[in-house]
N, C-alpha and C positions, 0 to 999 in steps of 0.2 A: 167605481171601478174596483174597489179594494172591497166591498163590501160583497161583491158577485165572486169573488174567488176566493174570500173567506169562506161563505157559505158552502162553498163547491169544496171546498179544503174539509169543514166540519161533515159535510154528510160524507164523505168519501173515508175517511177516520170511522166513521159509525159502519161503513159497508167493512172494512177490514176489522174494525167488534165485532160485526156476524160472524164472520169468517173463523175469529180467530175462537168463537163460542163453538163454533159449529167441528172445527177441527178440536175441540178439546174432548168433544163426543165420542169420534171416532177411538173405540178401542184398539192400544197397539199391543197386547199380550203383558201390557206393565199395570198394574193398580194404578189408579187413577179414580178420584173420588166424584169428579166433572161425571161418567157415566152413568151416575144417580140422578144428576141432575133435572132430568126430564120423568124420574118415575114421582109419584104423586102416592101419598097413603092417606086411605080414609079414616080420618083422625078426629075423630067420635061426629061424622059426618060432614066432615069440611075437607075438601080433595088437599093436603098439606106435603111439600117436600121434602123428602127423607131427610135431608140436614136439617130440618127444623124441628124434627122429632127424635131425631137419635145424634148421635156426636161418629162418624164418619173417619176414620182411623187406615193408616196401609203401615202394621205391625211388619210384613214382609213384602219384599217386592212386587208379590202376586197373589197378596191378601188384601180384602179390605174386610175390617172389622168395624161390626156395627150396633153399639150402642144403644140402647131407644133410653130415653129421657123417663120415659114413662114403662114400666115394663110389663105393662097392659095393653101397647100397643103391637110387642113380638112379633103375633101373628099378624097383624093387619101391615106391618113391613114385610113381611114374607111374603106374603100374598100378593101385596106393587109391586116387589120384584120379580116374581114371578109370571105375573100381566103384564111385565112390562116389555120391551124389545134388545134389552141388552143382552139375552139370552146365556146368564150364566145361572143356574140352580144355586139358591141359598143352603145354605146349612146352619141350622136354627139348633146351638146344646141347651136352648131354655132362659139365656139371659143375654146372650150375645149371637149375632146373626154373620158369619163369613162369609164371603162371596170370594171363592178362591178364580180366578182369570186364568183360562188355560192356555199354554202354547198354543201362536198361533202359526198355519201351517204355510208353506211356502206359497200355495195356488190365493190362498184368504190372506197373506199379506199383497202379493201381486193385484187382489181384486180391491181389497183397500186403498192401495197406492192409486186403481184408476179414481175409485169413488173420489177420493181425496181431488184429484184433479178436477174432476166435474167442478166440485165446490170454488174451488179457484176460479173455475170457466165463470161459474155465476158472479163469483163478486166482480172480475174484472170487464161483466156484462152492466153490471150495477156503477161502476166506477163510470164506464162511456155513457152512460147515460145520464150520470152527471155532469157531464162532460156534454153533452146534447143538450142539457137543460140549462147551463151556464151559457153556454153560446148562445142560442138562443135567447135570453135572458140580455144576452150584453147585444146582440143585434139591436132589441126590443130596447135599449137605450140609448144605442145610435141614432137609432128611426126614431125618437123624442126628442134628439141635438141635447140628450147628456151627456154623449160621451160623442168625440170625433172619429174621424175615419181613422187615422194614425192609432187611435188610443184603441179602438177597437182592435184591428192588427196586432195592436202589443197584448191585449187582454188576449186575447184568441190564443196566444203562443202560448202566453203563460197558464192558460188554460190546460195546453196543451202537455205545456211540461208539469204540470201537476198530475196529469192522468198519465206520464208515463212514470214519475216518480211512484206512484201508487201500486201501479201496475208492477212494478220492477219489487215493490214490499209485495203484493200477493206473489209471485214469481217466488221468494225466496220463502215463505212461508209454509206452502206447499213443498218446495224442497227440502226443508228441512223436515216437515211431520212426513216425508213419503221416506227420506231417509232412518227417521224413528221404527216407522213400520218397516219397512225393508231390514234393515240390520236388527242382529239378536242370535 
């Protein structure tokens, strides 16, 4: 019994780690070094991530300064950030690459705040469906007489109340990154 709602407990913890990777993406007009994250630089032919080749720095609130380890690789950070989709233009003086984050404006923070939500919609889709797959799980234990009738009832709930605790952490998580974008 304790072992079906631990399980349910740990992947549900890992669907709010997406969440909370996925909201660290979403640019809110502040530097933030998380929006490298996903760009990739070809690093004498091995697809490598910008923190692994340069040192990732926000000297100012709406700077990031960037480093390369090697300063052979310059251009080829220039160049991921530029194929990449975070969609701000580098500025390369030769040893150091800034990515300055521009204001962003009231209609693209409004459209963030919905994006922002979607991501919430999925993890708390991800959350019921662990939620689906424990019950299920704990019936499939009933109907083997490991577990009783009563004890099933009480697993259920507290099934229950784990997916609405969770649900209540996505709930304020989105509130607060929708409030990050929203105010400025």
């Amino acid at each position: 019994m304790a072992t079906i709602l631990k399980t349910a407990e740990q992947h549900m913890d890992k669907s709010l780690d997406a969440l909370n990777r996925e909201l660290g993406l979403v640019r809110t007009g502040v530097a933030n070094a998380s929006i490298l994250n996903r760009t990739l630089v070809d690093y004498y032919g091995v697809k490598t991530p910008v923190n692994q080749v340069a040192s990732v720095s926000t000297p100012e609130p709406r700077m990031l300064l960037i480093s390369p380890y090697d300063p052979n690789t310059l251009k080829d950070i220039e160049k991921a950030i530029l194929q990449s989709d975070i969609g701000i233009t580098p500025n390369n003086d030769g040893e150091v690459i800034r990515l300055v984050v521009p204001q962003l404006t009231k209609d693209r923070r409004e459209q963030l705040a919905k994006e922002i939500s979607k991501y919430g919609e999925t993890a708390k889709v991800s959350i019921r469906n662990i939620r689906r797959d424990a019950i299920a799980e704990s019936k499939e234990a009933e109907k083997n007489n490991e577990l009783t009738e009563d004890d099933l009832h009480l697993l259920e709930k507290d099934i229950q109340d784990l997916t609405n605790k969770f649900s209540k952490k996505i709930d304020a998580m989105i509130e607060r990154k929708s409030q990050e974008i929203l105010s400025d």
